[in-house]
C-alpha angles and dihedrals in degrees: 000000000000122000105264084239090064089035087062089056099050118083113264093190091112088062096043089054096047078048097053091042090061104032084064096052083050095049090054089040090059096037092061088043091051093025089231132108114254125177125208125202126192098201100169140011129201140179117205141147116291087249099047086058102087089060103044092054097053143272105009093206096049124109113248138188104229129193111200116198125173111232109221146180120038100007127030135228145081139267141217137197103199124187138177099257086239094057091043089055081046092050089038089057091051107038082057092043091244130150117263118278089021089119118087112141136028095237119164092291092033086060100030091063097049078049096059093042092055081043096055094033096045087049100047086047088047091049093049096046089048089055093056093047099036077229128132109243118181128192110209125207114315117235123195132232134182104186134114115313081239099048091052086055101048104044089050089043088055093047090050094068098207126135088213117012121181129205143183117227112199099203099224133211126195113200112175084184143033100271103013106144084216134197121281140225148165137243110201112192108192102190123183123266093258091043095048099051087050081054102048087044099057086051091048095242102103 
């Protein structure tokens, strides 16, 4: 695996596209499901160490609303959707057709809706990402945590029982009209060493 330094110089267009590819078969996934339309953007894509990661995604101490999902099959890792706990209460509000600032607590469908949205967007990226390698690729059940940005990351950095993990972090942006400027969020896969390296060199980067 390449140093992260060298990794910032090197083109990162082949995963953006895989992420495009797979934000739009989400979009249409989630429009169906709110019958509404919803657009989603990937407009950047990174790869940095796991604890680098707080900080890349915004602000470490700040509280989060996380979606975990094991990554199965073929490859090997976990994912996370991570949103500001602000922009998850705004998404909330829109994904259940309620007025803005309804959202105050992440009570069973609360959470069951950010759920479904890791579990549709964490499917249509995996799928993408399946098609490129020809490998089988398997999100489990989602489970949902509101903690510190820092704390997620760590624990799941703990758990993840790696010296140096990498991970890619798709920057994602949800629109619900032309010219929203929309809410953002981020998808972390954390795949394992072995699986990382099969993906980077697919992508010509390993």
């Amino acid at each position: 695996m390449k140093d992260t330094r060298e990794l910032k110089d090197l083109q990162l267009d082949a995963l953006r596209e895989v992420a495009n590819i797979g934000a739009g078969h989400a979009a249409t996934a989630l429009s169906q499901l709110t019958k509404r339309r919803i657009m989603i953007d990937v407009p950047e894509v990174r790869v940095c160490l796991i604890e680098e990661a707080a900080s890349a995604v915004g602000n470490a101490s700040g509280v989060v609303a996380a979606v975990l999902m094991h990554v199965l099959g073929d490859l090997t890792g976990r994912s996370l959707l991570i949103f500001q706990k602000d922009c998850a209460m705004q998404l909330t509000d829109m994904l259940l057709n309620r007025e803005p600032g309804t959202t105050k607590v992440f009570a069973e469908l609360e959470q069951s809706s950010l759920k479904e949205t890791a579990n549709i967007l964490t499917g249509a990226y995996l799928t993408g990402l399946s098609d490129m390698l020809g490998l089988m690729l398997i999100p489990s059940v989602p489970s949902l945590a509101i903690d510190l940005c820092s704390a997620i990351l760590s624990t799941t950095y703990l758990n993840f029982g790696h010296d140096r993990s990498y991970v890619i972090i798709l920057d994602t942006r949800f629109r619900f009209d032309p010219g929203d400027p929309g809410m953002s969020g981020h998808f972390v896969l954390l795949p394992d060493p072995s699986s990382l390296n099969v993906i980077l060199r697919a992508v010509r980067l390993g």
